[in-house]
KEVOKOL-184893 format. One record per atom (N, C-alpha, C): residue in one letter; z, x, y; residue number from 1. Coordinates in Angstrom, 1 decimal. Example, Ala and Ser with C-alpha at 12.3 -4.5 7.8 and 13.67 -1.06 7.14 Angstrom:
BEGIN
   rest        z        x        y    nr
      a      7.8     13.2     -5.7     1
      a      7.8     12.3     -4.5     1
      a      7.8     13.2     -3.3     1
      s      7.1     12.8     -2.2     2
      s      7.1     13.7     -1.1     2
      s      7.9     12.9      0.0     2
# end
This chain:
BEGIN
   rest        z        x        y    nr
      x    106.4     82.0     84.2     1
      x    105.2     82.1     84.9     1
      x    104.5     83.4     84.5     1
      x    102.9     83.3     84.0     2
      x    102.5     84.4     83.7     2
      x    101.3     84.9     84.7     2
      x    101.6     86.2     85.5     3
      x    100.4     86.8     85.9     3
      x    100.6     88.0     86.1     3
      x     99.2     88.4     86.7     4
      x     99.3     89.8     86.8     4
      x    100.5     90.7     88.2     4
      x    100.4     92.2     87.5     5
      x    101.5     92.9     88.8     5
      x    100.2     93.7     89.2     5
      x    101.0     94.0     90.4     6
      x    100.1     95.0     91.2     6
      x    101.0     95.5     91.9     6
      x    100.9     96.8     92.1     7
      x    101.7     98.0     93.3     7
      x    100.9     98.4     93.7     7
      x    101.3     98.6     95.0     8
      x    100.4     99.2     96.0     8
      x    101.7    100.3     96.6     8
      x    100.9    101.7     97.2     9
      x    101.8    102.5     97.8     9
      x    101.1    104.5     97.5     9
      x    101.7    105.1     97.7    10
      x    101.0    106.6     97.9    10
      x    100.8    106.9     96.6    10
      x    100.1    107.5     95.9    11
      x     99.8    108.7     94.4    11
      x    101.6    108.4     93.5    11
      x    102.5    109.0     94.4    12
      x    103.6    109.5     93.4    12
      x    104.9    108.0     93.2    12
      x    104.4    106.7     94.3    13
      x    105.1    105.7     93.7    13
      x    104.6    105.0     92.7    13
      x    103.1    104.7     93.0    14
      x    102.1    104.0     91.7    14
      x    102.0    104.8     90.7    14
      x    102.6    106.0     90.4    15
      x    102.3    106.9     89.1    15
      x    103.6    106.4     88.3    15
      x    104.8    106.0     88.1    16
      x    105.7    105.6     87.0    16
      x    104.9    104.2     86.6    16
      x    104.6    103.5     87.4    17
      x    104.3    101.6     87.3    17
      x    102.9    101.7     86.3    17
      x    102.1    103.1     86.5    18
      x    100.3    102.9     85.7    18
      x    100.9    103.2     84.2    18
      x    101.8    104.0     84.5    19
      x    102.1    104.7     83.0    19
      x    103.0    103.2     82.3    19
      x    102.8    102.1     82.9    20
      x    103.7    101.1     82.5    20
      x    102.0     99.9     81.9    20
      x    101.5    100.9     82.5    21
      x    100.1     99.5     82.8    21
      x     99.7     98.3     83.6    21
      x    100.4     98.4     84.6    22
      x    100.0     97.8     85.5    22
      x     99.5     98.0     86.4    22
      x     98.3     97.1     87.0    23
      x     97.6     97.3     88.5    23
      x     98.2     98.5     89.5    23
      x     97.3     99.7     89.6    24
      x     98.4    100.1     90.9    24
      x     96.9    100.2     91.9    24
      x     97.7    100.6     93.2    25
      x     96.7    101.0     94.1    25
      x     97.2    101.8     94.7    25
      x     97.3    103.2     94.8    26
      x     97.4    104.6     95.3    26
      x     96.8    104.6     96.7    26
      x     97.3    104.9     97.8    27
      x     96.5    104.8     98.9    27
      x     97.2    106.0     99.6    27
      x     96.8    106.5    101.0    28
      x     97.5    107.2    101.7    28
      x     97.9    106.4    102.8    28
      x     98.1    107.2    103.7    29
      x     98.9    106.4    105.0    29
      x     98.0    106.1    106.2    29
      x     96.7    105.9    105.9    30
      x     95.7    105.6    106.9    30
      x     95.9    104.0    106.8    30
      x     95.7    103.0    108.0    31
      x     95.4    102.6    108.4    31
      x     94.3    101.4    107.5    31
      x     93.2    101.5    107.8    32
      x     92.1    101.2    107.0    32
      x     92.3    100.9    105.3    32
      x     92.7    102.1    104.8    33
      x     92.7    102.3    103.2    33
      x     94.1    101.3    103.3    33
      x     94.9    101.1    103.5    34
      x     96.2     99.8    103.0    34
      x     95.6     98.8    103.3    34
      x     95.1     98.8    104.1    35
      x     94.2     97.0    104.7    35
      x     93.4     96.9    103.5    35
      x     92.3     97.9    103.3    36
      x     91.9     97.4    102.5    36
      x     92.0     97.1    101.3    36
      x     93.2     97.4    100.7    37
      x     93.6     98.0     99.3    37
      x     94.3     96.2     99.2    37
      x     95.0     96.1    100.5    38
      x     96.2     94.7    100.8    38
      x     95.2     93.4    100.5    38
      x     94.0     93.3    101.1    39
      x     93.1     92.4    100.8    39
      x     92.3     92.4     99.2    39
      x     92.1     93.1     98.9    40
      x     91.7     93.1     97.4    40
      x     92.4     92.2     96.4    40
      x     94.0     92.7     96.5    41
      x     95.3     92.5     96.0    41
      x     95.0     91.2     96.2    41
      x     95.5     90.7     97.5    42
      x     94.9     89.4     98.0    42
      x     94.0     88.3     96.8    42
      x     92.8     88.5     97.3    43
      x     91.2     88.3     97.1    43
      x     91.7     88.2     95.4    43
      x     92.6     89.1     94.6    44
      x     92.4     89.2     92.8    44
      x     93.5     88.4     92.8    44
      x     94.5     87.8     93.0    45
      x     95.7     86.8     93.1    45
      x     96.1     87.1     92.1    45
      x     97.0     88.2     92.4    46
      x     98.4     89.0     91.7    46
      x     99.4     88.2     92.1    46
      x    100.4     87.7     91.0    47
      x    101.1     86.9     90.7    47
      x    102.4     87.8     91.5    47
      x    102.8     88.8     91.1    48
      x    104.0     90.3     91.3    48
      x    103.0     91.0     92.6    48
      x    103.4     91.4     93.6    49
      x    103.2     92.6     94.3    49
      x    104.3     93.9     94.6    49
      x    104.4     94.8     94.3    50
      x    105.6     95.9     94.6    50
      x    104.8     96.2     95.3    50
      x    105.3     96.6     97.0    51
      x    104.6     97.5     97.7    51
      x    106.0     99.1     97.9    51
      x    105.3    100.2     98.6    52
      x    106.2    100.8     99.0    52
      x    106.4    100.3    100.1    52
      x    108.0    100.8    100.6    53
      x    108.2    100.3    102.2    53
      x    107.2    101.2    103.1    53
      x    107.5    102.8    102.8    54
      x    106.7    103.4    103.8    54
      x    105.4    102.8    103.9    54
      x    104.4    101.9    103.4    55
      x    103.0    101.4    104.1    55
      x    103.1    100.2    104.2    55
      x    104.5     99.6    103.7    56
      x    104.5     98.1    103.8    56
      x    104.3     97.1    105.5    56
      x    104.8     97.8    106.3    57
      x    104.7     97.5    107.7    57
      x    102.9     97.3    107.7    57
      x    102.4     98.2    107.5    58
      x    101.0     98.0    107.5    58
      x    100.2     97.7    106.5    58
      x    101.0     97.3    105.5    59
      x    100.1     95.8    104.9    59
      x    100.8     94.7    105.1    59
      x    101.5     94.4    105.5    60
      x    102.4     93.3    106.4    60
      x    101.0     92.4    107.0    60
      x    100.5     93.1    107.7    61
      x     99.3     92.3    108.7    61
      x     98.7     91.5    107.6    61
      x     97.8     92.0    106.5    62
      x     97.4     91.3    105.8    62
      x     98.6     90.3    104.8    62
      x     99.7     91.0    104.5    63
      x    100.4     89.9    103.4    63
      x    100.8     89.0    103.8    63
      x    101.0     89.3    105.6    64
      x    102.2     87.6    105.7    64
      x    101.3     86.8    106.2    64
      x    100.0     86.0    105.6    65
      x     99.4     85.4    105.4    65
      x     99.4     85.0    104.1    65
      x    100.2     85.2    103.0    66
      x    100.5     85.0    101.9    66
      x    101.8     84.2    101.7    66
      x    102.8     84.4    102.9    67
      x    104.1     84.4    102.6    67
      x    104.6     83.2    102.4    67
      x    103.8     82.2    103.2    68
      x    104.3     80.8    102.9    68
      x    103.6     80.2    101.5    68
      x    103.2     81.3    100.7    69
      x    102.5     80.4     99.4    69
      x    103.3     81.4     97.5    69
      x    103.4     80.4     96.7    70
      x    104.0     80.8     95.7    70
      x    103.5     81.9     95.1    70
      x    102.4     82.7     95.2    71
      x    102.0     84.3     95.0    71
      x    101.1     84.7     96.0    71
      x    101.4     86.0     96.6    72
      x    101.7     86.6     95.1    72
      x    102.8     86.7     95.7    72
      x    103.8     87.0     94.8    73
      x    105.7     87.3     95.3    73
      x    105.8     88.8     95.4    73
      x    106.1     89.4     97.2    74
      x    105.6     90.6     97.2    74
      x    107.4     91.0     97.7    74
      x    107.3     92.1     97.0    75
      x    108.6     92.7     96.8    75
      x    108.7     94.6     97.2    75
      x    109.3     94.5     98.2    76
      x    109.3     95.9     99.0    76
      x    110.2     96.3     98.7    76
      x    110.1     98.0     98.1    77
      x    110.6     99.2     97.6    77
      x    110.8    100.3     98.3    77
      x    112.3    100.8     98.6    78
      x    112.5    102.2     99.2    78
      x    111.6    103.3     98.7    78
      x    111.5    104.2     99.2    79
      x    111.0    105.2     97.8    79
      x    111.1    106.3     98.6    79
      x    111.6    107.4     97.8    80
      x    112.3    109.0     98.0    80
      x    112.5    109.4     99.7    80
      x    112.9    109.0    100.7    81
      x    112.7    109.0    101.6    81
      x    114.4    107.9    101.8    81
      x    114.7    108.3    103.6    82
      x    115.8    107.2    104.2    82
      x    115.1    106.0    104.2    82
      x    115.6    104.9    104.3    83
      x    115.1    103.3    104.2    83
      x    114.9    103.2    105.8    83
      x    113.5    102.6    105.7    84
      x    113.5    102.7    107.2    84
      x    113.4    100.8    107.5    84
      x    114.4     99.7    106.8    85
      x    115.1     98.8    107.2    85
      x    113.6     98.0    106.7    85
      x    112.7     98.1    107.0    86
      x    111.4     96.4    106.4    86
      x    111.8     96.3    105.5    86
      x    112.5     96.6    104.1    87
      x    112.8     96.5    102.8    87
      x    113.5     95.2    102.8    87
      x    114.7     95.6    103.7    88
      x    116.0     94.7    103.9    88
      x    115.0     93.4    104.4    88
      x    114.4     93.6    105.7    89
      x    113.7     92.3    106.8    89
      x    113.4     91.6    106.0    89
      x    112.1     92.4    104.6    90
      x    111.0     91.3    103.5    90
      x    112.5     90.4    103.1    90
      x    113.5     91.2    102.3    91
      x    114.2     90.5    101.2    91
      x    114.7     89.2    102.4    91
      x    115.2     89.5    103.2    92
      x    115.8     88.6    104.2    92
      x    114.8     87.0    104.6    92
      x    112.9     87.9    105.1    93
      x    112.8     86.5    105.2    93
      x    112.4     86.0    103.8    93
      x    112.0     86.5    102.4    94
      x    112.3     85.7    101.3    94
      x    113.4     84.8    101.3    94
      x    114.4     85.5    101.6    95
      x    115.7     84.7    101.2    95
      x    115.6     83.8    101.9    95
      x    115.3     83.5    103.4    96
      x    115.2     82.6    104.2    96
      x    114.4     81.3    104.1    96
      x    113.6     81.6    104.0    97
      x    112.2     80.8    102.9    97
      x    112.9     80.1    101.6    97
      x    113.7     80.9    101.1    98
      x    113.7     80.0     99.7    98
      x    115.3     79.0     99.9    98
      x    115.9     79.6    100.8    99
      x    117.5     78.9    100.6    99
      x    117.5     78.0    102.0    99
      x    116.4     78.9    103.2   100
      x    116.9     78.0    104.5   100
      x    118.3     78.6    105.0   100
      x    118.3     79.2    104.9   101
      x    119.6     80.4    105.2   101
      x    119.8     81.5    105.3   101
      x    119.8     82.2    107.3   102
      x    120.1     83.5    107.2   102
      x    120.6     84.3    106.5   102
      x    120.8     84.7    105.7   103
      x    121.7     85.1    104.8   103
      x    122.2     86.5    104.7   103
      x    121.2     87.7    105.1   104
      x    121.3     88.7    105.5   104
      x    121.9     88.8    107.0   104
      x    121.7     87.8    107.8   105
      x    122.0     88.1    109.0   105
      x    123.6     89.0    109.3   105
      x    123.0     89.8    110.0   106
      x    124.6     90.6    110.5   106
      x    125.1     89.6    111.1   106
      x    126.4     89.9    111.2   107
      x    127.2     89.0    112.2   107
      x    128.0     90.0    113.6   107
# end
């Protein structure tokens, strides 16, 4: 499958991925600027999304209107900081979606 990537997330996670050449979007932790940054992403139909986790909850609103469709395939990343668990949730309901099977679930 060929399309474009895009990362979305603060100045110092989209700075290894630009130096790779791909799409980034640098944002801070407002509110507004992830929305809108999440919709753009959207609206240009990036095949790849990396988000960071820390703004992923808040582009959540906008992506999981994506989630039931084959892109873009958005893929949440720890970054320099404790995991504050959405990372795990995304991969979990991917997994769930694709197999039909809690699979992460704790027991």
């Amino acid at each position: 499958m060929e399309g474009k990537v895009a990362v979305l997330g603060d100045a110092d996670f989209v700075m290894p991925f630009s130096a790779l050449g791909v799409d980034t979007y640098a944002v801070g932790h407002e509110r507004e600027q992830i929305v809108k940054a999440a919709e753009q992403i959207v609206r240009e139909e990036y095949a790849l999304l990396v988000v960071a986790e820390t703004i992923a909850a808040t582009a959540d609103e906008v992506l999981a209107a994506t989630e039931a469709k084959a892109t873009p395939c958005v893929v949440v990343v720890p970054f320099t900081q404790e995991s504050e668990g959405f990372a795990s949730e995304a991969l979990g309901r991917v997994l769930k979606l694709a197999t039909g099977i809690d699979i992460l679930k704790s027991s």
